[in-house]
N, C-alpha and C positions, 0 to 999 in steps of 0.2 A: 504494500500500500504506500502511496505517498505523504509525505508529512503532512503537517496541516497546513503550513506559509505555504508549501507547492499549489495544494488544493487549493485556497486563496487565489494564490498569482493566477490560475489557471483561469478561475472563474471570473475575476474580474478583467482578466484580458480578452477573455472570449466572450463576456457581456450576453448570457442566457438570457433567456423571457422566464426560465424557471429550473427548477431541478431536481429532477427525480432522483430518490433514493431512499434506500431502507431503511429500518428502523435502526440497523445495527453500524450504519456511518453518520448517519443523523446527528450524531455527537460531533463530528471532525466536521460539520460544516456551520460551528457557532458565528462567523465572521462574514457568512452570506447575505448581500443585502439585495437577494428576489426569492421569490418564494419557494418554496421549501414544498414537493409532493411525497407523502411518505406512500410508498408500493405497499406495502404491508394491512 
């Protein structure tokens, strides 16, 4: 898995509409600012 600053840099370079994920990374994405779909 990627650290969390990678996860960060990634998402805010690549400027989603949103982002799907599970319950179980949900934790490593406290620093996202769009919205957040839990799959679960």
């Amino acid at each position: 898995a990627y650290p969390a600053d990678r996860i960060t840099y990634m998402l805010q370079d690549s400027a989603p509409t949103a982002v799907l994920a599970q319950r179980t990374t949900l934790g490593l994405l406290t620093d996202v600012s769009v919205p957040l779909i839990n799959l679960d």
